[in-house]
N, C-alpha and C positions, 0 to 999 in steps of 0.2 A: 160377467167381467166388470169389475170395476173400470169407471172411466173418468172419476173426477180428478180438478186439478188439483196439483200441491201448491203452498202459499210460498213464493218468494220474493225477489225485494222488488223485480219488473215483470213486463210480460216480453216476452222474447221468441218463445217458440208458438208460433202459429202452425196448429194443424191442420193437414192440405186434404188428409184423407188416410181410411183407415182400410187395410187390404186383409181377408183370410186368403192366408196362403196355401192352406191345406198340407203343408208340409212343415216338422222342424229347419229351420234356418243357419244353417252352418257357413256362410259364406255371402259377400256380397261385393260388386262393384258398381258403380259410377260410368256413366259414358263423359268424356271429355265434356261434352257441352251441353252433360247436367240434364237430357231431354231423356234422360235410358236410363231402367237399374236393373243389373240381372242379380236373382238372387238365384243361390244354390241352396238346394232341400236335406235335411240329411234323408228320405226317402230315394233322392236320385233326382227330382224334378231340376227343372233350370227352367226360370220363370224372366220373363221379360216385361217389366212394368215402364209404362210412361206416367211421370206426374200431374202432366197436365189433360191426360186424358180419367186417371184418375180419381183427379180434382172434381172433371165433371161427371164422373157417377156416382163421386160420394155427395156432390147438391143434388143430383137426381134423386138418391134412395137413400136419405135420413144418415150417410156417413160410413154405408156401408159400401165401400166401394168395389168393384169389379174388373179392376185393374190390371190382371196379371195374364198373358199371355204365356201358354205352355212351350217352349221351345224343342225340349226335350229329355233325356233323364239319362243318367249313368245308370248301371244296373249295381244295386248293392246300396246304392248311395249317390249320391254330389260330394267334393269333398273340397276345394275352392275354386277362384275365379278370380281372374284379372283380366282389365282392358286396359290394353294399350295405350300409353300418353298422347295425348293427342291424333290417336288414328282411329281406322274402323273396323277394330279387330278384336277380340277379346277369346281368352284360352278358358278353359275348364280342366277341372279332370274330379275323379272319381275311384270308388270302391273298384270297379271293372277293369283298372289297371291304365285304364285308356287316359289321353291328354288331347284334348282336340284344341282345334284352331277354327275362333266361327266367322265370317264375314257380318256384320251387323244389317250392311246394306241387305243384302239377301236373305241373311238369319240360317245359311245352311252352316256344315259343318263339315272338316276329315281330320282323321283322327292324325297326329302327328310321332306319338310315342306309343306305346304297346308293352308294359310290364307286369311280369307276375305279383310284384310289389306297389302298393297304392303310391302316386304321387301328391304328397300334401302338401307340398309349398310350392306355389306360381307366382313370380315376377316380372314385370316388364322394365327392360332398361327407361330410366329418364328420355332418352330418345327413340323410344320408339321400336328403335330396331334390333334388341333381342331379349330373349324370354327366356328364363330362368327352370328351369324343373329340379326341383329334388323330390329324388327318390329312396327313403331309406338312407342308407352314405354314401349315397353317389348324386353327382349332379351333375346335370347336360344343360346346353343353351344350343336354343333355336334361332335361326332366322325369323322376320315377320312374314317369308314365304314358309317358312314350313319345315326347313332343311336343317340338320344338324351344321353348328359350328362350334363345339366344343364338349369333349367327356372328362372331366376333371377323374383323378384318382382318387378311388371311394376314401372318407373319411377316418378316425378312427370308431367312431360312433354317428349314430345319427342325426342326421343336419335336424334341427329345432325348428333354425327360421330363415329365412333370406332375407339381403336387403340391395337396393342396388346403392351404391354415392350419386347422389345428385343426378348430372343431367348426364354421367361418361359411362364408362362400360367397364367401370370396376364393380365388384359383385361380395358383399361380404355372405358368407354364412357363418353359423353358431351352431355349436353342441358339446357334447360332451367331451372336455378337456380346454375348454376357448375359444376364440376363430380364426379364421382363415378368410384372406382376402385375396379375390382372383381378377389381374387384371388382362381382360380379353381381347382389347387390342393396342399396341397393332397387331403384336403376339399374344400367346397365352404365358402366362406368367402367374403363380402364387405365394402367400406368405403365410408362416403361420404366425399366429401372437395368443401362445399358448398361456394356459391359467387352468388348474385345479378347481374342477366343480363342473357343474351342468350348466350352461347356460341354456335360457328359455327364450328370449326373444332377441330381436336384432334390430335396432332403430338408432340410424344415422341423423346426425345433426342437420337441417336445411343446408346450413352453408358446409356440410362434410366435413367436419373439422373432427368431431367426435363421434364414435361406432360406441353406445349405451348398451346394455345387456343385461336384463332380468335372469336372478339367478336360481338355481333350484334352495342353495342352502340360507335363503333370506337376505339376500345382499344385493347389491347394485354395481356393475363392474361397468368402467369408461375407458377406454383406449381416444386415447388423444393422437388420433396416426400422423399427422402432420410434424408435432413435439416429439413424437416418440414415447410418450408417456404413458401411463396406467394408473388410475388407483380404483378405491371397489370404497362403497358406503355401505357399514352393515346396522344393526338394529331392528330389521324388518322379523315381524313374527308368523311370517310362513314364507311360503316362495313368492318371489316376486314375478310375476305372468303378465303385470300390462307395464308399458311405459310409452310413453309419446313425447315428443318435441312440439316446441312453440313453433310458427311460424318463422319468427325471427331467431329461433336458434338460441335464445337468454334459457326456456324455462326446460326444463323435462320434468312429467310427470311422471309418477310414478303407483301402483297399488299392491299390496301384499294382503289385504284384509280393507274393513269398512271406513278405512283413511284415505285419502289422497295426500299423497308428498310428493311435493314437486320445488324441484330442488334450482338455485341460482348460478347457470354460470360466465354468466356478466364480471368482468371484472377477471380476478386470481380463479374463480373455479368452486367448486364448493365445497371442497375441500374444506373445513374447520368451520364450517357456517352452520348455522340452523334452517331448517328446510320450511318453507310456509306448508300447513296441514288444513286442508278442506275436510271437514267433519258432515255429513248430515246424513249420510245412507247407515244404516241397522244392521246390513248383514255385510257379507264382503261384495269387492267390486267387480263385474265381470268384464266390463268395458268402460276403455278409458283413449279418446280422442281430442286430441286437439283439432281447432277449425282449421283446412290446410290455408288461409290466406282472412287472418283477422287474431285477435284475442281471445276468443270464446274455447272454454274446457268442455267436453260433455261426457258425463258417466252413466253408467248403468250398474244393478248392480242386482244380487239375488233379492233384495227386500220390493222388486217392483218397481223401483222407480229409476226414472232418466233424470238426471241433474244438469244444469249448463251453469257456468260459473266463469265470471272473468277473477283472475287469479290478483286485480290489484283491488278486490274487493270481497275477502276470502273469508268473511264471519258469514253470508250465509246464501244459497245460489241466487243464480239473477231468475232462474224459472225453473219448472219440475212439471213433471208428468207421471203418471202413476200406470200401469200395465198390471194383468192377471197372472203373470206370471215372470218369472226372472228374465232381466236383459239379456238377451243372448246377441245381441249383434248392435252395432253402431254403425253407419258410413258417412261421412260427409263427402259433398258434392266435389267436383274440385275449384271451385269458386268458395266453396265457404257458404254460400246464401243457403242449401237445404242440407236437411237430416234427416237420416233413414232410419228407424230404428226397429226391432221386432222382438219379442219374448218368444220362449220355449215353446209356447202353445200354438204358434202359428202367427201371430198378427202382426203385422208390418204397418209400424206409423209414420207417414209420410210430413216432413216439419219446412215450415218456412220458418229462416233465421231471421231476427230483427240485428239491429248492430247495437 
């Protein structure tokens, strides 16, 4: 495997340590205070790594570090994973239909949902206290004990993505026909704010003002829910599968192919404007994050490499790294300071962020 670095304009990503996971990587999260990451296998593993433990066995053994702790595995597969905003709980689920709820302090697990149908989207509300499941076109939320508090009416198609607004207990999902926003308390209550096409992903504004939506037929659809508004930016020349938000709610990025567009909406909106374009990746892009608390972009993408890019300086990135095989996963910490990233082939590179 290639390991050398790419040439950009600083240095910015310091690496902490390089992990074999022994598994494809299809999922990963953050513990609140940045000391935890579980990663999900698509073999089924659920891996439990600390950074700073290994930091120290990648100075003991030349970078090869030995970091990852087995937790346990779905049968079939892993299929994602969320922890909880600031608590000590993080969910799973899996090919085996199962959705568990694990204690971190402990590290055990029970299972919380049970379906013949895989559940592939898991969310935590902003506060903590409920969790999201969909299933196919249905969607339930949990308590953080465990207990059902809500089974929404299956969709017309199936849910793509979930997102929750901010820090309250409103819950958007996306799919096919537009979305649908459910708010869960003090009652349950839903809307639809329908649109023609697939939608593929579902990422809200920081300050919730705007619900963004990568779409199947190459366009970019915005619901302004507070204005009441909609409009869609098209030109894209395939599906649009990532998009991300700035920290401060101005930029969203966006990918369809080996461009980044990330569009401005400061001011009237972007509506009639020209979108800044981040060019340096070969093939298309597989991931695309914003830092959640600073300026920094990072991509990944099938040609190998990881990018990070501050977007008010967009001819060319601020640092890069090169991997054996295509990005398949990005996470940042929730501080912003680390980044997780791993290729197809197993390897998980652990980053300390400069500012």
């Amino acid at each position: 495997m290639r390991e050398r670095k790419l040439r950009g304009v600083g240095r910015r990503l310091e690496r902490r340590a390089r992990i074999e996971l022994g598994d494809f990587p299809v999922d990963a999260a953050w513990s609140p205070d940045g000391r935890a990451l579980i990663v999900a296998g698509g073999e089924g593993a659920l891996l439990w790594i600390e950074p700073a433990a290994a930091n120290e066995n990648a100075n003991a053994d030349a970078g090869a570090a030995r970091g990852a702790q087995r937790l346990g595995a779905h049968a079939g597969g892993a299929l994602a994973v969320a922890w909880q905003g600031g608590g000590q709980l993080f969910a799973s689920s899996g090919q085996d239909g199962e959705v568990r709820l694990w204690d971190a302090r402990t590290r055990g697990a029970r299972v919380i949902h049970r379906d013949t149908t895989w559940s592939e989207r898991l969310a935590w509300s902003g506060n903590g206290r409920l969790l999201a499941v969909a299933t196919g076109r249905a969607l339930q939320v949990f308590g953080s004990d465990g207990a059902s508090r809500a089974s929404l009416p299956p969709q017309s198609g199936v849910i793509a993505a979930i997102a929750w607004r901010g820090k309250g207990s409103e819950l958007a999902s996306v799919g096919n026909g537009g979305a649908h926003l459910h708010r869960l308390e003090p009652g349950l209550e839903s809307r639809a704010y329908p649109w023609q096409g697939a939608c593929l992903t579902a990422s809200w504004s920081p300050d919730g003002r705007v619900l963004a939506s990568g779409m199947q037929d190459g366009s970019v659809h915005f619901w302004n829910i507070g204005a009441g508004t909609q409009s869609q930016m098209r030109g894209y020349g395939a599906k649009v599968a990532l998009t991300s938000w700035s920290a401060n709610s101005r930029l969203l990025a966006t990918a369809a192919d080996e461009i980044i567009i990330v569009w401005d909406f400061s001011g009237r909106g972007p509506e009639g404007s020209e979108p800044l374009q981040l060019g340096a990746h070969t093939a298309r892009l597989t991931q695309l994050a914003f830092q959640p608390k600073g300026a920094l972009l990072a991509a990944g993408a099938r040609d190998h490499r990881l990018t990070l890019w501050r977007t008010a300086q967009p001819r060319q990135p601020l640092d890069a790294d090169l991997f054996g095989d295509e990005v398949a996963l990005l996470r940042w910490s929730n501080d912003g300071t680390q980044l997780a990233a791993a290729d197809r082939g197993g390897v998980l590179t652990l980053y300390r962020v400069g500012a």
